[in-house]
C-alpha positions in Angstrom: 0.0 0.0 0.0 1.6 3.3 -0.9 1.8 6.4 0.8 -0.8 7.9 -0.8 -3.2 5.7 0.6 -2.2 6.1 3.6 -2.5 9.8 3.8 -5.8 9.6 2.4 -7.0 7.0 5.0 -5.9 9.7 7.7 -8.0 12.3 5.7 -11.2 9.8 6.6 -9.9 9.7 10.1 -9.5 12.7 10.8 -13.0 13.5 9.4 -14.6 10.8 12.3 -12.3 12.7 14.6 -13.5 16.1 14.6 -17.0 15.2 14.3 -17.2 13.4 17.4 -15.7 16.0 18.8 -17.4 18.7 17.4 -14.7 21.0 15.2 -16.7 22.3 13.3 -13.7 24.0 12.4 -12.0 21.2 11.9 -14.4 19.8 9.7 -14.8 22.8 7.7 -10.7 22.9 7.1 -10.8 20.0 5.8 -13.3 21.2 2.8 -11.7 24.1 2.4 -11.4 22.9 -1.3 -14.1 20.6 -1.5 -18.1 19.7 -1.1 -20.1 17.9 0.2 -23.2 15.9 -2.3 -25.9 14.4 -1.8 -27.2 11.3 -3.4 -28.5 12.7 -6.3 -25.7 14.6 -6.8 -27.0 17.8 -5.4 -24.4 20.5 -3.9 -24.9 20.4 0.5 -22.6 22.6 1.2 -19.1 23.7 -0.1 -16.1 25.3 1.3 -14.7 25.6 5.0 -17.6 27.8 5.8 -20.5 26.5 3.8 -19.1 23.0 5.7 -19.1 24.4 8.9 -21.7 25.9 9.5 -23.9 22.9 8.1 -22.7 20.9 11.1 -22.6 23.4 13.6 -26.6 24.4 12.9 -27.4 20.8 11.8 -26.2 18.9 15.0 -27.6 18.6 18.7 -24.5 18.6 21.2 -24.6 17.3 24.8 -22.5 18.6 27.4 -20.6 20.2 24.5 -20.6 17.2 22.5 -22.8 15.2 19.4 -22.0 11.9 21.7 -21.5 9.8 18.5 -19.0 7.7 17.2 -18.2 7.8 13.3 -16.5 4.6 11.4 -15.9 4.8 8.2 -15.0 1.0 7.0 -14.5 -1.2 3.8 -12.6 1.6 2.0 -11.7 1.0 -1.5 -8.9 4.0 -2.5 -8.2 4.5 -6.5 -5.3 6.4 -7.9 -6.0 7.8 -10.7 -3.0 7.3 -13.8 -0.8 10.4 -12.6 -1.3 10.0 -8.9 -2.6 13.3 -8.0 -6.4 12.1 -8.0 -8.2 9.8 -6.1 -11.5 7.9 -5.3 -12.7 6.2 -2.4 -15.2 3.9 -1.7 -16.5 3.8 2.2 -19.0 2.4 4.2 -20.1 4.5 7.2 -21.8 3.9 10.5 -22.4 5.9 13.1 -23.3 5.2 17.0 -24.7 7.1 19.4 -25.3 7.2 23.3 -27.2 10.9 24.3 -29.2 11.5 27.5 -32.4 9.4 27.2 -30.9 7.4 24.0 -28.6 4.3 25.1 -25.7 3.7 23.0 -26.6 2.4 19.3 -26.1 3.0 15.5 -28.3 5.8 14.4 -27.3 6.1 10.8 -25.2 3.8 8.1 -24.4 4.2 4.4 -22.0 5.0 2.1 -19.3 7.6 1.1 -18.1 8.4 -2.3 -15.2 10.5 -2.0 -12.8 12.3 -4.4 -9.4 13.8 -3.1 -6.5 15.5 -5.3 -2.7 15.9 -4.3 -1.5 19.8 -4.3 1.7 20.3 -3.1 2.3 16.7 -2.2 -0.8 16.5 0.4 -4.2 15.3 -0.4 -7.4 17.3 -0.1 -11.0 16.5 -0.4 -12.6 17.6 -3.4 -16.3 16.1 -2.9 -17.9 13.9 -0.4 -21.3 12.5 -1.6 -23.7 11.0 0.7 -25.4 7.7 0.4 -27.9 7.0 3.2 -28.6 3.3 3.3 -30.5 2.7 6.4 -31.3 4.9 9.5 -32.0 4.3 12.9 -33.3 7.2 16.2 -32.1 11.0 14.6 -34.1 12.7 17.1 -30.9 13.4 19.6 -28.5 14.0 16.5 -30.0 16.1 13.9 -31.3 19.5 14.3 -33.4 18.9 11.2 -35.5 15.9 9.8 -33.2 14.1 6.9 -35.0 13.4 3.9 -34.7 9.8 2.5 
């Protein structure tokens, strides 16, 4: 496994890491040069701040916190020809434990990510959303999701 992959992997990590932890900021950063899709392939949000401040307004903290655990799994990473371009294919799940909700998966699906190298590190470029099955929102979302 090269490098490459490797960073890109961390890219996904780090995404998990500053949602459960609510950085917004963090989140944002790390679209500074990308978007996030829907299903359909309709534009979410886009940039640092379009990307932030989705999350921030969409999510219900506790204590300071979304109390959910993000896993992305099953990733399939494709360089493209001349290495500067990816794709990645991920499966996503996440859990939650919130006053009044015991710990459980609220929300799986998929990711369809695209990345590009500038400067020799990798960036997102779009995140599209697949939602594949969904469990109790009600102490996550600020919002009802449509499926």
């Amino acid at each position: 496994m090269s490098d490459h992959h490797e960073q890109i992997r961390n890219l996904l990590g780090r995404y998990c890491e500053a949602m459960d932890a609510a950085d917004w900021d963090g989140v944002g950063a790390l679209f500074a040069h990308g978007r996030l899709t829907e299903e359909h392939g309709h534009l979410v949000a886009e940039g640092a701040d379009g990307v932030r401040a989705m999350y921030e307004g969409g999510t219900q903290l506790h204590d300071g916190r979304p109390g959910t655990r993000h896993t992305t799994v099953n990733t399939i990473i494709e360089l493209d020809d001349d290495e500067t371009t990816a794709t990645a294919r991920s499966s996503y799940v996440v859990f939650q434990a919130a006053p009044g909700l015991a710990l459980q998966p609220i929300i799986a699906g998929r990711y369809r990510d695209r990345f590009e190298q500038v400067e020799g590190r990798w960036r997102f470029t779009e995140r599209c959303f697949f939602v594949d099955q969904v469990g109790d929102l009600s102490h996550h979302l600020t919002y009802e999701l449509r499926t």
